[in-house]
C-alpha positions in Angstrom: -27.9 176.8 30.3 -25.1 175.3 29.3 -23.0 176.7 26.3 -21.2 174.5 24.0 -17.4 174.8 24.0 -15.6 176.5 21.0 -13.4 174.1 18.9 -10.7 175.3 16.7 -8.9 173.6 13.6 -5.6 173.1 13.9 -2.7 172.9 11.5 0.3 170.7 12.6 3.3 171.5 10.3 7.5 171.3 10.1 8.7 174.6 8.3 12.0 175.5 8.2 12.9 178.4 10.7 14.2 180.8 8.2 10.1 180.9 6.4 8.1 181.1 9.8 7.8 185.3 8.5 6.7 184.5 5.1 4.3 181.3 5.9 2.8 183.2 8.9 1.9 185.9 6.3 0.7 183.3 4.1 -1.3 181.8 6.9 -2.8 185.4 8.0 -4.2 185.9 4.5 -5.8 181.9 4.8 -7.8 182.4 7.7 -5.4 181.5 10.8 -6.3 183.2 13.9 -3.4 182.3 16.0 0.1 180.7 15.9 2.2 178.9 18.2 5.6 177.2 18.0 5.5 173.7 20.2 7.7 171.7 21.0 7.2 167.7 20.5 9.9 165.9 22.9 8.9 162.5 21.1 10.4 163.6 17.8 13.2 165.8 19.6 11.8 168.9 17.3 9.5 171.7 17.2 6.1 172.3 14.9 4.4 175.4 14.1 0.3 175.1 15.7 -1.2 177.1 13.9 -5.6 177.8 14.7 -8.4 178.1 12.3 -12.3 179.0 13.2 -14.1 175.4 11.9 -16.0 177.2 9.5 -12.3 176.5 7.2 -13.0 175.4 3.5 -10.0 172.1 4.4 -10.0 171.5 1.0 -9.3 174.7 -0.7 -7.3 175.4 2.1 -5.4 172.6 1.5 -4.9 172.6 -2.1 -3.4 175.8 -1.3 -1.3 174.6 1.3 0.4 172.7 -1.1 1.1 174.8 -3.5 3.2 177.1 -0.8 5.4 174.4 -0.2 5.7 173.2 -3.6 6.9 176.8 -4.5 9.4 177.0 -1.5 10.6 173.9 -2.5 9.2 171.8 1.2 7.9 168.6 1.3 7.2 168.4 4.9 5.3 166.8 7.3 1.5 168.7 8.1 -1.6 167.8 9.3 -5.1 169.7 9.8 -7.8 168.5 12.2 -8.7 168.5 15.9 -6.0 167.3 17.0 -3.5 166.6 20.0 0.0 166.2 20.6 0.1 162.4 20.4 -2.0 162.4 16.8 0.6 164.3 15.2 3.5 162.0 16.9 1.7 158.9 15.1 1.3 161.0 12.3 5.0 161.6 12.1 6.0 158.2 12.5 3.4 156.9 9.8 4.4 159.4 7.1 8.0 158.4 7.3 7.5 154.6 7.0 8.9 152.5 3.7 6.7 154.3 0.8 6.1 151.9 -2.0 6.6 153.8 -5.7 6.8 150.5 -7.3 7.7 146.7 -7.4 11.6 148.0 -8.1 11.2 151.0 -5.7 10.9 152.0 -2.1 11.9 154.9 -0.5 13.1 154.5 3.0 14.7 156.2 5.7 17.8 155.5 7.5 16.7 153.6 10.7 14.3 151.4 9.3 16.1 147.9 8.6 14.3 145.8 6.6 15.8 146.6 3.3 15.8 145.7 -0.3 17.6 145.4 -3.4 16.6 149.2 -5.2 15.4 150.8 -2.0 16.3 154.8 -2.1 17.7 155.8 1.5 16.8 159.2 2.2 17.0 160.9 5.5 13.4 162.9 5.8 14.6 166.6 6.2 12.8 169.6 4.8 14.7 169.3 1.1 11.6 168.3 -1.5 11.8 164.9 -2.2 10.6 162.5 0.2 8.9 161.0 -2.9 6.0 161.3 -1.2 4.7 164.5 -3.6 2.8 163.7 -6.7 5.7 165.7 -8.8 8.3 163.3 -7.3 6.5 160.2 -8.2 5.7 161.1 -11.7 9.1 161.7 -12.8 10.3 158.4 -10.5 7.6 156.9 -12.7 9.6 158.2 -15.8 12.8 157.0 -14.7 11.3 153.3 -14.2 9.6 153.7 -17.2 12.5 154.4 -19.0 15.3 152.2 -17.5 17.8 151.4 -19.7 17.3 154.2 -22.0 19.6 156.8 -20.2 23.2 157.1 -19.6 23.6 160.5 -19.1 21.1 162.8 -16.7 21.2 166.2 -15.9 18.5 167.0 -12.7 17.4 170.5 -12.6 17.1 171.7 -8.7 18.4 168.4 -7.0 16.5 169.2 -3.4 17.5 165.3 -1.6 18.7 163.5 -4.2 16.1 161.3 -4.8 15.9 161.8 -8.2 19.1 161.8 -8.8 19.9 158.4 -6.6 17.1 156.9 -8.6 18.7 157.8 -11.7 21.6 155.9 -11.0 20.1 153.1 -9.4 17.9 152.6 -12.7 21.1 152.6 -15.5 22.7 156.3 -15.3 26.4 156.2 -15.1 26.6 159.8 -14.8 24.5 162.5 -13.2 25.1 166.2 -13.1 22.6 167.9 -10.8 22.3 171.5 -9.3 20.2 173.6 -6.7 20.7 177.3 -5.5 20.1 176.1 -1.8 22.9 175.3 -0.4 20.8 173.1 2.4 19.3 170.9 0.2 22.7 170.8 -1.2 23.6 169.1 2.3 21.1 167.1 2.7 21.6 165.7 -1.2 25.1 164.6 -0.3 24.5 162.9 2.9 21.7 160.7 1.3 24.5 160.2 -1.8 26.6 158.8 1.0 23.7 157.2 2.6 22.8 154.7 -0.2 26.7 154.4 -1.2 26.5 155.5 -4.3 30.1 155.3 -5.8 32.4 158.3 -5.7 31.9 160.9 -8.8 28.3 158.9 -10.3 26.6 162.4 -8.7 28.6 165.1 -9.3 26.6 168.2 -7.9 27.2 172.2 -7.6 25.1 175.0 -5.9 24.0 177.1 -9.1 21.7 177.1 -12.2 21.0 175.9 -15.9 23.2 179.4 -16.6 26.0 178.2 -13.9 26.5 174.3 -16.0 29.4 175.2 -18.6 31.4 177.2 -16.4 31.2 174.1 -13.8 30.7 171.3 -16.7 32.8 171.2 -19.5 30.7 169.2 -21.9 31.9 167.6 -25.5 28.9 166.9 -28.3 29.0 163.4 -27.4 28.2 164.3 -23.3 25.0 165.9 -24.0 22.4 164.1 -22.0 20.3 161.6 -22.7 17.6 163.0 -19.7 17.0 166.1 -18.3 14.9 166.3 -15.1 12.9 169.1 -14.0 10.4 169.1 -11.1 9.6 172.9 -10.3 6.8 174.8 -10.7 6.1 176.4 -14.7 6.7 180.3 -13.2 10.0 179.1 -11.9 11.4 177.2 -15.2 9.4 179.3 -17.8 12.6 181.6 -17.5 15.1 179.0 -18.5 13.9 176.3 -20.1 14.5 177.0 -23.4 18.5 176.6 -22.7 18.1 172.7 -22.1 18.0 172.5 -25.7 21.9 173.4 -26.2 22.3 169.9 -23.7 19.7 167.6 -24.4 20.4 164.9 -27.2 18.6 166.0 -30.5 16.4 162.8 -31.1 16.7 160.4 -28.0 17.1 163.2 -25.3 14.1 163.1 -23.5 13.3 166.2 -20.5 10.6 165.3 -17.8 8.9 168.2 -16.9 7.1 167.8 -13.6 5.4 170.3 -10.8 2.4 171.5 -13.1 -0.9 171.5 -11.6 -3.9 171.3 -13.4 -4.6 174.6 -13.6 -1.3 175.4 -15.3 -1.7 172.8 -18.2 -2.8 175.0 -21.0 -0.2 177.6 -20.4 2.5 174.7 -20.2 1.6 173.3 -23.0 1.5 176.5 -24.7 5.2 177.4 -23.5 6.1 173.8 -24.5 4.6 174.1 -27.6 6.3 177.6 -28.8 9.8 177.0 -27.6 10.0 174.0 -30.0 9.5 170.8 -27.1 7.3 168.5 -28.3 5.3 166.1 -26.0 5.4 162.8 -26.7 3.4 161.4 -23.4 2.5 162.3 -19.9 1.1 160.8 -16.5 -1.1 162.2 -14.1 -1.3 161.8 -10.6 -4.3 163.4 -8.9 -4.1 167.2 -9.4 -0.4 167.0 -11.2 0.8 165.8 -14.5 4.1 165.5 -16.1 5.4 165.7 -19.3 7.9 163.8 -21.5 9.1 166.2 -24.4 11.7 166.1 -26.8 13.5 169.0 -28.4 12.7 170.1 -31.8 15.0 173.0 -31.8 17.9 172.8 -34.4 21.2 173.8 -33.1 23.3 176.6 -34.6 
């Protein structure tokens, strides 16, 4: 009698080197039953393989998946299926063509050569921000939405740039942006070069919120008009109640992106009780953002 052959899910993914311990731990407690590093010669680059029985809930799985590399701070490149080596070659390719946001936006990447007026250049390395991620879009959505309104922004863990390239392509003379990884902090000023933005428009430093007046010094009339912040609540809950001593008291607006659905209530909450009011928000399948303004008088 003939048996039927086992089939296994598998999970194609780019991590950076210095997580494979903690994702493989993350992936032993989500069902994986095996692991592999392989190496793609089309790309020039290795992918972690990692196995799953094909009884996996892909859907749970994945919305968990996501919220790993949100909290790292990875947008990468992943895909879960039977698959072979030349899927995830075309899969590769695919993800990283031109990615409309909107009529004024695309993001593209440096060898592709049709470009436009407003395209966003950024070379696709593991820093978050391909603007591929619901987070990203929503506050690019912001910052077309509210073009001409900003002169001054202020982006709150930088990762590639793209919000901060955005920024100036859409009005900003001056953005001041910061991130405690010193890679994406690389990879930021590379794509800065790469879509020749002007000498001292970006001006960027390796820190935090706590880290901006001893590398800033900032007169009354330089607070900012926006404030950007794309992390996840557990990770800004600790600080965000200092962007009131830089955001402008009536037109300062702060974007605050990377909440899940499952967070909204306890956002809104925070929000609420450190004096931010909302005054609208957009949703993108599980994620929403918020537009607030500060009602926090200043001493």
């Amino acid at each position: 009698m003939n048996r039927k052959k086992k089939k296994w899910l598998e999970l194609y993914i780019k991590i950076p080197e210095k997580l494979y311990d903690e994702f493989s731990i993350w992936l032993d407690d989500n069902g994986c039953i095996g692991l592999i590093v392989k190496e793609i010669k089309s790309i020039n680059d290795n992918v972690l393989v990692a196995y799953f029985n094909d009884d996996l809930a892909i859907n749970e799985f994945e919305k968990n998946l996501k919220l790993f590399l949100f909290d790292y701070g990875i947008e990468t490149v992943y895909k879960i299926g039977y698959l072979e080596e030349k899927d995830w070659v075309g899969l590769f390719k695919e993800y990283f063509s031109p990615f409309v946001i909107s009529d004024e936006l695309r993001i593209i990447c440096p060898w592709h050569k049709d470009r436009k007026d407003g395209d966003v250049i950024i070379s696709p390395e593991m820093a978050f921000g391909t603007g591929r991620h619901e987070t990203t879009q929503l506050c690019l959505y912001f910052i077309i939405d509210k073009k001409g309104c900003f002169r001054r922004v202020l982006d709150i863990g930088i990762g590639s740039g793209i919000l901060a390239i955005a920024s100036i392509k859409f009005g900003a003379e001056k953005v001041i942006a910061f991130d405690i990884d010193n890679d994406a902090l690389k990879n930021c000023r590379k794509n800065i070069r790469l879509n020749k933005i002007p000498k001292g428009r970006i001006f960027i430093f390796c820190g935090t919120l706590s880290d901006l007046s001893k590398k800033v010094h900032l007169r009354k009339e330089e607070e900012f008009d926006l404030i950007l912040c794309n992390i996840l609540p557990d990770n800004f809950y600790p600080f965000l109640n200092q962007v009131h001593n830089y955001l402008k008291r009536d037109s300062g607006r702060l974007i605050v992106s990377g909440i899940h659905i499952n967070m909204v209530n306890k956002v809104r909450e925070f929000l609420d009780k450190n004096h931010f009011k909302i005054t609208s928000s957009k949703k993108l399948n599980d994620w929403i953002a918020y537009e607030v303004k500060s009602l926090k008088l200043k001493g």
